[in-house]
C-alpha positions in Angstrom: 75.3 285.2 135.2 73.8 281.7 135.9 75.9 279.6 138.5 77.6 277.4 135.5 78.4 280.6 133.9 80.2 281.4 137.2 82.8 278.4 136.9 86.3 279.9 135.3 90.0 278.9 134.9 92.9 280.8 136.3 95.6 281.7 133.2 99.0 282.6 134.1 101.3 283.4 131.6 104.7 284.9 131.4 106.6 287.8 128.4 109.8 288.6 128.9 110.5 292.6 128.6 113.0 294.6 128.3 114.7 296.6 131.3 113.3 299.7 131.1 112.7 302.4 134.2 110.5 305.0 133.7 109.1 308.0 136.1 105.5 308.2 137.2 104.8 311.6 138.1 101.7 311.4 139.2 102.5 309.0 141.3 105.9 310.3 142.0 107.0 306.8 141.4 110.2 304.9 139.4 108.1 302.2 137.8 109.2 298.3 136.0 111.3 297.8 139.3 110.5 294.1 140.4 106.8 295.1 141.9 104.8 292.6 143.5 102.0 294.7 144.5 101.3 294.5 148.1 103.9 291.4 148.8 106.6 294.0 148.1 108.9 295.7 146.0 112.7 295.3 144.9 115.3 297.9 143.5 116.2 295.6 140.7 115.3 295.9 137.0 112.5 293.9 136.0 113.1 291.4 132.6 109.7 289.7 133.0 105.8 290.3 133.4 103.7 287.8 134.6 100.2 287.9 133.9 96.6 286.4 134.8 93.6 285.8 133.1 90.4 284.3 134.1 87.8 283.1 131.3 84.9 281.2 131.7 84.6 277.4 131.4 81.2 276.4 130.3 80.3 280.5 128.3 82.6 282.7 126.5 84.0 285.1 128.3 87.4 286.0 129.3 88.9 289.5 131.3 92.7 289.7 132.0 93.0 289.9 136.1 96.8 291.5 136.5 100.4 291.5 136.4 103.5 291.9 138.5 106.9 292.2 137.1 110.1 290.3 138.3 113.6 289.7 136.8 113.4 286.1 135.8 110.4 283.7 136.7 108.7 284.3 139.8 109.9 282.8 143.0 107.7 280.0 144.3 107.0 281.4 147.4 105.8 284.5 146.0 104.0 283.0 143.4 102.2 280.9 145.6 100.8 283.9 147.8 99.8 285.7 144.4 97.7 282.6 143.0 95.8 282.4 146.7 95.2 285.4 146.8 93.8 286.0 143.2 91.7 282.7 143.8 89.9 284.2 146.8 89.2 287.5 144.6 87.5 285.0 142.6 86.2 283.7 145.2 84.8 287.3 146.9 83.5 288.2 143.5 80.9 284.8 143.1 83.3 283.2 140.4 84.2 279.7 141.4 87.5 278.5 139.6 88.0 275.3 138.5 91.7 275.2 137.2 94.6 277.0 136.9 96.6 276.6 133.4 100.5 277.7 133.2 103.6 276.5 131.3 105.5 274.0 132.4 108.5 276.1 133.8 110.3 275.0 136.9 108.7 277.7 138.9 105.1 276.5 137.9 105.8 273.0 138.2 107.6 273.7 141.9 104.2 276.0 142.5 101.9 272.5 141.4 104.2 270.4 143.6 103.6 272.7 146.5 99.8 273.3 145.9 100.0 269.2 146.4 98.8 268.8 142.4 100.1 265.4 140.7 99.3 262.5 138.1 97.2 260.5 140.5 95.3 263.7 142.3 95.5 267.2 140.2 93.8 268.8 142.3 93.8 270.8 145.5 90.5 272.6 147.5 90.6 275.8 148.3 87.4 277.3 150.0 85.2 274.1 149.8 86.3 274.3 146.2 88.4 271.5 144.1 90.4 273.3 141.7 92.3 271.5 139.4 95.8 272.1 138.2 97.6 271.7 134.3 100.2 272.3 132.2 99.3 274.2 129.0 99.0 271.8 126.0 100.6 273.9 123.0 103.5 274.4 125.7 103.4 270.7 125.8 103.2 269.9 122.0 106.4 272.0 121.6 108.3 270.7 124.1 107.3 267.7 122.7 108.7 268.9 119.4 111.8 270.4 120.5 112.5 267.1 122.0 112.0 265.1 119.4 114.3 267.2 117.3 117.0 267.1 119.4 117.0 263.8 121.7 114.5 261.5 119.7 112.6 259.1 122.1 112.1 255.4 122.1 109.8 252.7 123.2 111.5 249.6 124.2 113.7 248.9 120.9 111.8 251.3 118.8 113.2 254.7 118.2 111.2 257.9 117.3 114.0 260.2 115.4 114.0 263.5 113.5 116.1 262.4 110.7 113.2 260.3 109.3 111.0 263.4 108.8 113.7 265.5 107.6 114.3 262.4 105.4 110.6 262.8 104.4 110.8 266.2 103.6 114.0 265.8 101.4 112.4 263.4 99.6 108.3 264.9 98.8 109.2 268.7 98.8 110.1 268.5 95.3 107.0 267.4 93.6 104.0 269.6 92.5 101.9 267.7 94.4 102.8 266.4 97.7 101.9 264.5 100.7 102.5 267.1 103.7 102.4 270.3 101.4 102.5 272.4 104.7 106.2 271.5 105.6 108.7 273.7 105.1 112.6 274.5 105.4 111.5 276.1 108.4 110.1 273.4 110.0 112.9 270.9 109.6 115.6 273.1 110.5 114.9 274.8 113.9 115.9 278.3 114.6 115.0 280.7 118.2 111.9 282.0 116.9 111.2 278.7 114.9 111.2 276.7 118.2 108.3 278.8 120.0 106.1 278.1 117.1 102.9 275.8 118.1 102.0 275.8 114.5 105.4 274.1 113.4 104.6 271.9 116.5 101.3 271.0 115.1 102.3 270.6 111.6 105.3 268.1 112.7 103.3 265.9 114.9 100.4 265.5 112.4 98.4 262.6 110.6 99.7 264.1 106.9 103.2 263.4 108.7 102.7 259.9 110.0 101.3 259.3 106.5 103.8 260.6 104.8 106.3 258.4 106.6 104.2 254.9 106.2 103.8 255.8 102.5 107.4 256.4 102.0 108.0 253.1 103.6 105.4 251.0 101.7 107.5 252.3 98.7 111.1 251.3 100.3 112.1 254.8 100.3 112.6 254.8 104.1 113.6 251.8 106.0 110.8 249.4 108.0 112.2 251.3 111.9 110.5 254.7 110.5 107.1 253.5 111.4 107.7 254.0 114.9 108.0 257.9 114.0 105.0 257.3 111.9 103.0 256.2 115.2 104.3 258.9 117.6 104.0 261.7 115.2 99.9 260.2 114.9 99.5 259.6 118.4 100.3 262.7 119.7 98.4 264.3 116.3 95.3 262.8 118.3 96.1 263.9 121.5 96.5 267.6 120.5 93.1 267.2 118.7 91.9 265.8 122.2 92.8 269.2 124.0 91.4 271.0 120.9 87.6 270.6 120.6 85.6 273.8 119.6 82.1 272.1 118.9 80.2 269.1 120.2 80.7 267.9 116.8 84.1 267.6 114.6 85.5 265.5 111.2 88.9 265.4 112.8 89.2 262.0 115.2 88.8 263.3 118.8 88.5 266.8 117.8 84.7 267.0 119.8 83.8 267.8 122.6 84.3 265.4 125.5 80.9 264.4 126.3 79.6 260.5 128.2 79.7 259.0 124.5 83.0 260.3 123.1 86.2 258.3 123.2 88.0 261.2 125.1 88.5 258.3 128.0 89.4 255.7 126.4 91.7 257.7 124.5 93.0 259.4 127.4 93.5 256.6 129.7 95.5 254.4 127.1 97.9 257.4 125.7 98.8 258.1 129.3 99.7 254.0 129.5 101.6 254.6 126.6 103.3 257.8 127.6 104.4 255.6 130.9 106.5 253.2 128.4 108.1 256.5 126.2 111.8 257.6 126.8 113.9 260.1 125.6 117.2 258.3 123.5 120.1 258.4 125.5 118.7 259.0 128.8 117.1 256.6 131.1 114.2 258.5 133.3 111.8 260.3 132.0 111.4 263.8 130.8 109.6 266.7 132.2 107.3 267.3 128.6 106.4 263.4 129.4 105.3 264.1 132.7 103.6 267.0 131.7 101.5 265.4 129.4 100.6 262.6 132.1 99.8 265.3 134.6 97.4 267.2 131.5 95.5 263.9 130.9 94.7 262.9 134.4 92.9 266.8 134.5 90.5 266.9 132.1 89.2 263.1 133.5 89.0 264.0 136.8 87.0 267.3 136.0 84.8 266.2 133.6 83.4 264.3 136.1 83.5 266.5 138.3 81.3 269.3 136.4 79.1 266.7 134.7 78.1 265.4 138.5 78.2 268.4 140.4 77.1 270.9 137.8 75.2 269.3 135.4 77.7 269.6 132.2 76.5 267.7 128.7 80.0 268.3 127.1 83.5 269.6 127.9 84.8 271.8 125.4 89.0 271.4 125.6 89.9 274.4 123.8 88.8 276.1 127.3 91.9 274.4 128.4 94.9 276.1 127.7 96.2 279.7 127.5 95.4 280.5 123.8 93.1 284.0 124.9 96.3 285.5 126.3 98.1 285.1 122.9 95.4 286.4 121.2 94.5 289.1 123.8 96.6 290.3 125.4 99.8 290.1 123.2 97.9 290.7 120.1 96.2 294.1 121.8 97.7 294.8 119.2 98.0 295.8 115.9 96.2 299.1 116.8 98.6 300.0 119.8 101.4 300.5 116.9 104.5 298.6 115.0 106.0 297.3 118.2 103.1 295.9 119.4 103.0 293.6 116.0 106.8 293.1 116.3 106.4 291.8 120.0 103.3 289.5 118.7 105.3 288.1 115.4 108.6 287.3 118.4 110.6 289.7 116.7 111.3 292.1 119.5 110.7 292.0 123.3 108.3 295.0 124.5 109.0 297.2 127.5 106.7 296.8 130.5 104.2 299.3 128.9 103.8 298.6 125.9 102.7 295.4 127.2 100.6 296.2 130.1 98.4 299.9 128.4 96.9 297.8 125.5 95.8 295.3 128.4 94.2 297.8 130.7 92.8 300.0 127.3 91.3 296.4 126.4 89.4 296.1 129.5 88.4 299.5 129.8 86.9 299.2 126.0 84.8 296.0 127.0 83.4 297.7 130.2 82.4 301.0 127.8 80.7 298.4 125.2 79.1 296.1 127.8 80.4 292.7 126.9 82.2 292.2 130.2 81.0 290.4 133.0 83.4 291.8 135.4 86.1 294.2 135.0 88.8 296.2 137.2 87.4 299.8 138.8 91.3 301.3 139.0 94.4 300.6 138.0 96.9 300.2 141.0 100.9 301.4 141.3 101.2 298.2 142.5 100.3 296.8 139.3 97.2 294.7 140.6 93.5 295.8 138.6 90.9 296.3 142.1 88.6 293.8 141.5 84.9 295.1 141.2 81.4 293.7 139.8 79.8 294.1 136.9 76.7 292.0 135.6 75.9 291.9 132.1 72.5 293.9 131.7 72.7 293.9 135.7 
């Protein structure tokens, strides 16, 4: 691996699971207790599994690190120890990581307060190394969403509300043709599952929406105050696209790559103006989705200069920056592990702690036997941490 190749993100995501003890005889050992590895063990039923991932920032690659089970979301303190010592692993093994990525729960954002991360400085150096810290934008867009649908927001007198794109709906669903021909009952009408969709997200806070909206406005069939829904639904359609570049080129407006040309900065710096002047209705501070967004656009400006002055980077691709390998590999291990495996992925059914940890280690094993991984785990602790070893590619 070159040097560049070197430079990773930390992932951390968490599953709930179900309670479940089983037996380890061959390690004479009650397993899916609370198990922290070596910072210790409880006697109380784990609910939740929290995993890591590391993938690469400039080259594709990715290779899930490990996971420790608690009941509930891991304590601070704990999770503190677990992220420095996972970033020295890193560290041991040559990698150099850049940024850690997690959802914006209270025990992440507790972990980024004590790690000294914020708007202003998202950053913190560990061994002579800056390493940034975000909140993962489809988490974000959702929040956003869920927001939205139940609060509204406002900027100065203008009001952002949900009833002007169920309005929307009520009125273009019924034509052969329509403007956003991608809503549905299901998007309008929020349900458990419904709510943890980042597609629903998306397909709220789009351009079709904001389009649909001014159209139906120009024709007087929503009132003139709409319009502010309009602009927040294509504002944050844009800023999604911003943290969703594939290729140095795209069609969609800021769907590229960041690179010193692009508009990414611009962009960035006067969204996170505007975010400064958006409330949510009926409350007068802001929100912690808001401040999660201002904290996820100060990032990827500080570290694109970073990289592009320190280690030579053309472009910035910002699909590297979010946790979207873990939902499609590690949940989605997958179809091939059996029904619940599928059932877990589609949200229908919480897995016990194995059926979500095996496919993860049979994953890892099967990219070691076909040589696509740059670095793997050599065994497979009862304290639930993967001993981290070497392996170059074609080295």
């Amino acid at each position: 691996m070159t040097p560049n190749e070197r430079i990773c993100t930390l992932l951390l995501d968490k599953i709930s699971i179900k309670p479940f003890l089983t037996y380890n005889p061959q390690q004479d050992l009650v397993e899916e207790f609370e198990d922290f590895g070596h910072f210790g063990r409880t006697n109380t039923a784990s609910n939740s599994a929290l995993g890591f991932m590391v993938r690469g920032l400039l080259s594709k690659w990715k290779q899930p690190l490990a996971y420790v089970l608690s009941k509930g979301p891991v304590k601070t303190n704990t999770l503190l120890s677990l992220i420095k010592e996972t970033l020295q692993k890193l560290v041991e093994l040559g990698l150099q990581p850049k940024m850690i990525i997690c959802d914006q729960g209270s025990n992440n954002r507790a972990l980024f307060k004590r790690l000294g991360i914020s708007i202003d400085s998202p950053f913190f150096d560990f061994d002579n190394i800056r390493v940034y810290g975000m909140f993962d934008p489809p988490h974000l867009i959702k929040s956003i969403r869920n927001n939205l649908y139940s609060n509204g927001f406002r900027v100065g007198d203008a009001k952002m509300c949900w009833s002007y794109i169920s309005r929307l709906y009520e009125i273009e669903s019924k034509p052969p043709i329509r403007l956003c021909p991608k809503l549905t009952q299901r998007h309008i009408v929020l349900k458990n599952f419904s709510k943890l969709s980042v597609n629903l997200a998306v397909h709220i806070l789009s351009h079709s929406v904001a389009a649909g909206i001014a159209t139906m406005v120009n024709l007087s069939a929503l009132p003139p105050e709409a319009m502010a829904t309009a602009h927040f639904a294509e504002k944050f359609d844009q800023l999604f696209n911003c943290f969703n570049s594939k290729a140095f080129h795209s069609k969609q407006v800021m769907g590229h790559a960041i690179s010193v040309n692009s508009e990414h900065l611009r962009f960035l710096n006067e969204t996170q103006e505007w975010l400064n002047t958006v409330r949510a209705n009926n409350q007068s501070g802001s929100i912690p989705c808001l401040e999660g967004w201002k904290l996820s656009i100060s990032c990827p400006k500080m570290l694109w200069d970073d990289v592009r002055e320190n280690y030579g980077f053309r472009y910035l691709l910002t699909d590297r920056l979010n946790q979207d390998c873990w939902r499609t590999s590690s949940l989605s291990l997958e179809a091939k592990e059996g029904t619940d495996s599928i059932q877990v992925l589609r949200g229908s059914e919480q897995p016990y702690a194995k059926q979500w940890s095996t496919p993860c280690l049979s994953k890892a094993k099967a990219k070691i036997a076909r040589g696509t991984s740059t670095l793997f785990f050599s065994a497979w602790t009862k304290c639930h941490l993967w001993v981290l070893t070497q392996q170059w590619i074609h080295g």
